[in-house]
C-alpha positions in Angstrom: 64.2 -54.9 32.5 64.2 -51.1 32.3 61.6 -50.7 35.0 63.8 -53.0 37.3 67.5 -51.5 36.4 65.6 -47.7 37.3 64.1 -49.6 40.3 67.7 -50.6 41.5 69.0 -47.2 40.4 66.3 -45.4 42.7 66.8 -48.5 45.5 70.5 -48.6 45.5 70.9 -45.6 48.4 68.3 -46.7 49.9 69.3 -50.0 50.8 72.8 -48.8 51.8 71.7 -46.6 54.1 69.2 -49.4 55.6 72.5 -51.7 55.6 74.0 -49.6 57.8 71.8 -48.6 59.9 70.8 -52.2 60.4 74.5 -53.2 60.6 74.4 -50.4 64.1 72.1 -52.4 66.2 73.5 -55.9 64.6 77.1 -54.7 65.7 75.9 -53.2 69.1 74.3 -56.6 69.9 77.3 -58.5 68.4 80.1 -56.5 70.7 77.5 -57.2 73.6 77.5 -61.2 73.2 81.4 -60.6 73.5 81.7 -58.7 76.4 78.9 -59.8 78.6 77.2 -63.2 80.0 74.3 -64.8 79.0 72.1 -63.0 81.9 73.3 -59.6 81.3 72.6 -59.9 77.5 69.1 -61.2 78.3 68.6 -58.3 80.5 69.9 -55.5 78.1 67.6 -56.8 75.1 64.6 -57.0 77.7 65.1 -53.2 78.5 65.6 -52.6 74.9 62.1 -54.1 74.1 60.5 -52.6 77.2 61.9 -49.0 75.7 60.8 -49.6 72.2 57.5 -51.2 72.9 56.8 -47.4 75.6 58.1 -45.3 71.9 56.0 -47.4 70.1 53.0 -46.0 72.1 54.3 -42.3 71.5 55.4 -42.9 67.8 52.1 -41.7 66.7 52.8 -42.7 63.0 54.4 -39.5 62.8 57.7 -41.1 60.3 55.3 -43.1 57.6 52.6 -39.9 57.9 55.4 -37.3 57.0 57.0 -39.4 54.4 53.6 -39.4 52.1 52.6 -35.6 53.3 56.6 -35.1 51.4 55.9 -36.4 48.7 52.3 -34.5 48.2 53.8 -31.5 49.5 57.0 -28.9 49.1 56.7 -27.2 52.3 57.2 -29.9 54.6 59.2 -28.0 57.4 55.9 -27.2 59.6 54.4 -30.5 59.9 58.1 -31.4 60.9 57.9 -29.1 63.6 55.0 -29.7 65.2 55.7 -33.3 65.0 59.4 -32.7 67.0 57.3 -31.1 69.7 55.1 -33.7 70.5 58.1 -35.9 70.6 59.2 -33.9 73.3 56.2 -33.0 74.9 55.7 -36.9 75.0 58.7 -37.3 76.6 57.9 -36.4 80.2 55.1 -39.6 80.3 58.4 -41.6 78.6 60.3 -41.0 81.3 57.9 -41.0 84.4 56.8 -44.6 82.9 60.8 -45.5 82.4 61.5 -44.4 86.3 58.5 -46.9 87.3 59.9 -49.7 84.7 63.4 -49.5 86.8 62.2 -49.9 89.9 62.3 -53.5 88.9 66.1 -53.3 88.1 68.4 -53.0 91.4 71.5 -50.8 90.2 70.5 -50.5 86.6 69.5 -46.6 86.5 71.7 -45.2 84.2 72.2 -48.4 81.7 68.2 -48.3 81.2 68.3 -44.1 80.8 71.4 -44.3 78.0 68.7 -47.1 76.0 66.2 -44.7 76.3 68.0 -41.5 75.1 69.4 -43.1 71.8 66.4 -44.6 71.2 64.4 -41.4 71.7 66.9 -39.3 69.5 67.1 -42.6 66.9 63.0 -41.9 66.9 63.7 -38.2 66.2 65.9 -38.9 63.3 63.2 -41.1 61.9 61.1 -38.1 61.2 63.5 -36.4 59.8 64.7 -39.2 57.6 61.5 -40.1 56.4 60.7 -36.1 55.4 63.5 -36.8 52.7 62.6 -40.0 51.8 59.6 -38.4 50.6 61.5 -35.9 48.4 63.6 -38.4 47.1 66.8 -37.5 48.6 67.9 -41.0 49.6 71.6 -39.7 49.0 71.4 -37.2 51.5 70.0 -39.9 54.0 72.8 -42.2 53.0 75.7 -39.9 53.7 74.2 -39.4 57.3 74.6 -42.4 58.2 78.1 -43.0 56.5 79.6 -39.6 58.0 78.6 -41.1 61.5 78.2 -45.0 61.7 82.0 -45.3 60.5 83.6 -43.6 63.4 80.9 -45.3 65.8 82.1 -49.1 64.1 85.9 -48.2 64.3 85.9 -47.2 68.1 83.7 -50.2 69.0 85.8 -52.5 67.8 88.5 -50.5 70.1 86.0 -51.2 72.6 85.6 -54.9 71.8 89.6 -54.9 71.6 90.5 -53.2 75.0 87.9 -51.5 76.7 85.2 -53.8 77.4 82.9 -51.9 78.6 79.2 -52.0 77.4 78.7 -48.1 78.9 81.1 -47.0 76.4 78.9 -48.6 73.6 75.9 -46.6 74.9 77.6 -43.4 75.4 79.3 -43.7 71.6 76.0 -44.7 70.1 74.1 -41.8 72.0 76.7 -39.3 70.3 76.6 -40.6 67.1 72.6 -41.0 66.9 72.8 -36.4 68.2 75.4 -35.7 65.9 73.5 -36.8 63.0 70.1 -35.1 64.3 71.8 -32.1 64.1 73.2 -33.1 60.3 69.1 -34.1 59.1 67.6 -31.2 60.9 70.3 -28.8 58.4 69.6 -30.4 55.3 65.8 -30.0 55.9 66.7 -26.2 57.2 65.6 -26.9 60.8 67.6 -25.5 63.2 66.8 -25.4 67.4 65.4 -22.1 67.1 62.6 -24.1 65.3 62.3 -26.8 67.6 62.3 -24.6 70.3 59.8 -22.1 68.9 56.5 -21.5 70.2 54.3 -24.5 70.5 51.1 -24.5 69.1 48.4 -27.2 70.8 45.7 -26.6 67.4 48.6 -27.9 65.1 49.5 -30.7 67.4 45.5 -31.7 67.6 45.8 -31.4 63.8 48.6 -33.8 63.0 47.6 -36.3 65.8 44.1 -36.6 63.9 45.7 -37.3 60.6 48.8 -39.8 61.7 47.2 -41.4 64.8 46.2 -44.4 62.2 50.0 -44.8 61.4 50.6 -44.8 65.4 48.4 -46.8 66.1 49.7 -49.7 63.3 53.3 -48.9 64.9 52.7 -49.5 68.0 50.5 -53.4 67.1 53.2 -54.2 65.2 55.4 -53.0 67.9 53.8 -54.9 70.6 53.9 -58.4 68.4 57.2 -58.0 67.7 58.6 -57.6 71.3 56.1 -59.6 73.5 57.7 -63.0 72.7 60.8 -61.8 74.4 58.8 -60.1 77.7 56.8 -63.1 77.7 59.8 -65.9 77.5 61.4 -63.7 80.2 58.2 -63.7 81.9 57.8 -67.4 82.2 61.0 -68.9 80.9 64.4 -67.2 81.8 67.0 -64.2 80.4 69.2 -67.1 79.4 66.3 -68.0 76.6 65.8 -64.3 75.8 69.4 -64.3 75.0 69.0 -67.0 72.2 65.9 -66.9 71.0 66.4 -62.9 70.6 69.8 -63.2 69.0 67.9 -65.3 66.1 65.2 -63.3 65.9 67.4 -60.1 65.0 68.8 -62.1 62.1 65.5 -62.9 61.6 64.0 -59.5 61.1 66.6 -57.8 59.7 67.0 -60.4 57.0 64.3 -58.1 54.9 66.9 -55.0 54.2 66.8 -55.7 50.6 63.1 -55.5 50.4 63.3 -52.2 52.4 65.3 -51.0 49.3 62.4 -51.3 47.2 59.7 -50.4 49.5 60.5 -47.0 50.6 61.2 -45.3 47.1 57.9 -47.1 46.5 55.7 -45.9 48.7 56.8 -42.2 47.3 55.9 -43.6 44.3 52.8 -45.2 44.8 51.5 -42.3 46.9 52.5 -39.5 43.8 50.4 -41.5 41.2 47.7 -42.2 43.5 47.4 -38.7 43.9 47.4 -38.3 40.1 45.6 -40.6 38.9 43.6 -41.7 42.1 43.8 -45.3 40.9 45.6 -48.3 41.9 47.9 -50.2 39.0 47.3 -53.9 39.8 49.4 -55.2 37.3 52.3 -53.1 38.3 51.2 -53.8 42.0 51.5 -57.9 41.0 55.0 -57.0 39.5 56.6 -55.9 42.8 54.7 -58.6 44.7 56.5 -61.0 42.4 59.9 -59.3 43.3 59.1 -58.9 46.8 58.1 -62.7 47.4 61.1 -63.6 44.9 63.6 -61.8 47.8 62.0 -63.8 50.5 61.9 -67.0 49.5 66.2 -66.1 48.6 66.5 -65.3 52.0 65.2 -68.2 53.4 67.7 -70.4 51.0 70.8 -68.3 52.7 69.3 -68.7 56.0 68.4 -72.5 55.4 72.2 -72.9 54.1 74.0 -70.4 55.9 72.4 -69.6 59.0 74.8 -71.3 61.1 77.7 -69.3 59.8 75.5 -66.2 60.5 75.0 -67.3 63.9 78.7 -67.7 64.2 80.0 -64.6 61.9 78.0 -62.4 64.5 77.2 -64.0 68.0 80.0 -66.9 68.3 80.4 -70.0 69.3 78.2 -69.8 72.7 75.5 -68.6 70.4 75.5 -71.5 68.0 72.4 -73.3 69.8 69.9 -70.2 67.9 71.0 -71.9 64.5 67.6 -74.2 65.0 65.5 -71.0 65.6 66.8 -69.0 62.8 66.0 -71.7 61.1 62.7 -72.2 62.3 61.6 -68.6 61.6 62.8 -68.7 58.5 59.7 -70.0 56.8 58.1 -66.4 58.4 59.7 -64.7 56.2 57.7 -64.6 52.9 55.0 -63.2 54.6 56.6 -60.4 57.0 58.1 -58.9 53.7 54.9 -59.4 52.0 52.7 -57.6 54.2 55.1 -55.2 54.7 54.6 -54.5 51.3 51.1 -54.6 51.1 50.9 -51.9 54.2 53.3 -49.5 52.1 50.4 -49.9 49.4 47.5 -49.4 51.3 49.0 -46.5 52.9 50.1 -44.7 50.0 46.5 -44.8 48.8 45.6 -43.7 52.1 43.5 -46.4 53.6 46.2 -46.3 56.5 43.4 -47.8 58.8 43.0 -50.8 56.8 46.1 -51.5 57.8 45.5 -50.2 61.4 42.8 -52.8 61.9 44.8 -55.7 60.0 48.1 -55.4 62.5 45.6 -54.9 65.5 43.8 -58.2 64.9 47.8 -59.5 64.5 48.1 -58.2 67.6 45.7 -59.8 69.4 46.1 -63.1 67.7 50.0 -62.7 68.7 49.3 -62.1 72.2 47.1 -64.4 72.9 48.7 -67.6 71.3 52.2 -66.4 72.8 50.4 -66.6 76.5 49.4 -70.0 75.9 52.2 -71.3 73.7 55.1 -69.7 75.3 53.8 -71.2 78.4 53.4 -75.0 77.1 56.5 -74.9 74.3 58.9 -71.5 75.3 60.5 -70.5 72.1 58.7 -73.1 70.1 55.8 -71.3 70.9 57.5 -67.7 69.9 58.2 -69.5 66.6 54.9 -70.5 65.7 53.5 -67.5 66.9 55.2 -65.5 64.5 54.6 -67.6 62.0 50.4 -67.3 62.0 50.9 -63.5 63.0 52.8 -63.0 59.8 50.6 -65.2 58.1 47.0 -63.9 59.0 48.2 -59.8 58.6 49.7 -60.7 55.1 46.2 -62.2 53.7 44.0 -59.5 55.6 46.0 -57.0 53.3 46.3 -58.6 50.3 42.7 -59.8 50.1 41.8 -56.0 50.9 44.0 -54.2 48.3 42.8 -57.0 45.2 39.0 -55.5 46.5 39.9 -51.8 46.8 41.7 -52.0 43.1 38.7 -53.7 41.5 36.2 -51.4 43.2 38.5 -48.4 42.1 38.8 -49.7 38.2 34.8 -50.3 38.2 34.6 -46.6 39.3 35.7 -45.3 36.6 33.5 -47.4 34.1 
């Protein structure tokens, strides 16, 4: 009881912050379904995944990498550095690849450019967030996001009330997402002299080496999280997008409360791994426990109450996803299990266990989503994520019961 009251202590910031910042996107996309048709929806949430899945590819691991190199380390501020200027270096290919990308939207040039630039700066804040989550200053983390998301929620709804225009909600968010840059970058003592300092290619070649197993997991996991909604708009229509996408959101951002847990817990499990270069597997079958005890909650509230959470944030018009939310639902379980088991395995740095585990996902994903999206549309999405989840959860957890007994009979 004491380990789970300090656990909640430790977790409590944590999942604040993760509330609101999840409660940013869910709002954005909730003012959206109010001001704009089915097809335009459709259209903005298939730009949005086109511009994650291209960050995805220059994410580099750099946010999970950091966090873990914090926690082993005091001095953090280079590796930050170096890591902001390959974000920006990378940024050229971004947007060379985003100004081929709009070629196949007539009239949509600066709509697709404002989703790129708060998702870029929303990427740079990442890193820095992540530095502190390392250190263990969730509080600092949290009052970033409280400082800025409550102005940002106050004008939307000013937006939703009179406005009505879905630039507005792009030019606020793009703001909101620099000014508290600019707030993470002080507390870490950062400031655009040292962004803009000197760049040095050696360092960049030395953090690529160590974090490109982290990149490479984001970006798998990246790719099998959006391609359902390329896909559908591929070979089904934006109208589909639109409700399929607006249960999937519910869908995967259902896990915040296991987020709360897992991020003061990968400091932790990468601080006694480094002491003790051992993995616990009795405590590591006591979070399991409360990890898969959260999901199978959440699927109860989603099972009971999904409608209402259909209704609470799309409306009415969006009431016909209440069979999908439903549906993906039963994926739940093992999307917060294996997320788990990848903060494990990564804090004991066997990062590319988990590389190769998401990468199989991938191509498992992909491939069944071609063939099933085709024959079934969303049905197909559904079960898709289902095995996806499913086969990356039991690669991990089958890998980290044979690392720990392999680890214990080391020291016999």
């Amino acid at each position: 009881m004491f380990s789970l009251l300090k656990d909640y202590k430790e977790s409590l910031p944590v999942f604040l912050f993760n509330l609101i910042d999840r409660l940013t996107f869910v709002f954005l996309y909730v003012v959206l379904a109010r001001i704009v048709d089915f097809e335009k929806y459709g259209l903005i949430v298939s730009i949005f995944a086109f511009v994650n899945l291209l960050l995805s590819i220059f994410d580099f691991g750099l946010p999970f990498y950091i966090q873990r190199e914090s926690a082993n380390h005091h001095d953090i501020k280079p590796t930050i550095q170096t890591a902001l200027h390959l974000k920006i270096l990378s940024s050229f290919i971004m947007i060379i690849s985003l100004l081929l990308y709009s070629k196949n939207f007539d009239f949509e040039y600066i709509l697709i450019f404002m989703i790129f630039l708060v998702n870029f700066f929303y990427a740079l804040n990442q890193i820095l967030i992540f530095a502190l989550n390392g250190k263990g200053l969730f509080n600092v983390n949290l009052k970033s996001a409280l400082i800025t998301r409550l102005p940002l929620f106050i004008f939307w709804i000013v937006v939703l009330a009179i406005f009505r225009n879905f630039q507005l909600l792009f030019f606020s968010l793009l703001l909101i997402v620099l000014i508290q840059f600019l707030y993470l970058a002080k507390q870490l003592k950062i400031y655009l002299i040292d962004i803009f300092d000197a760049i040095s290619s050696n360092n960049i070649y030395t953090l690529l080496k160590k974090s490109i197993p982290f990149g490479f997991t984001v970006l798998f996991v990246m790719t099998y999280d959006k391609i359902d909604v390329l896909l559908l708009q591929m070979f089904r229509s934006n109208t589909e997008v639109a409700i399929y996408s607006s249960a999937y959101a519910l869908y995967r951002n259902s896990p915040l409360i296991s987020g709360a847990f897992l991020i003061p817990l990968y400091t932790r499990y990468t601080i006694n791994y480094k002491a003790t270069k051992n993995l616990n597997i009795s405590t590591f079958l006591k979070d399991f426990l409360i990890i898969f005890s959260l999901s199978v909650s959440l699927v109860l509230i989603l099972k009971f109450f999904g409608e209402l959470l259909i209704l609470i944030f799309y409306g009415k018009k969006f009431l016909i996803s209440t069979g999908v939310l439903l549906s993906l639902s039963f994926a739940l379980p093992f999307l917060m299990l294996n997320n788990f088991t990848g903060v494990v395995l990564n804090s004991i740095q066997k990062e590319k266990i988990v590389m190769w585990s998401t990468f199989l996902g991938m191509v498992l994903n992909v491939s069944l989503n071609f063939i099933l999206i085709k024959l079934y549309g969303m049905s197909g999405a559904i079960l898709t994520t289902f095995y996806t989840e499913f086969f990356v959860f039991i690669f991990q957890f089958l890998s980290i019961i044979f690392i720990a007994k392999f680890l214990k009979s080391r020291e016999i």
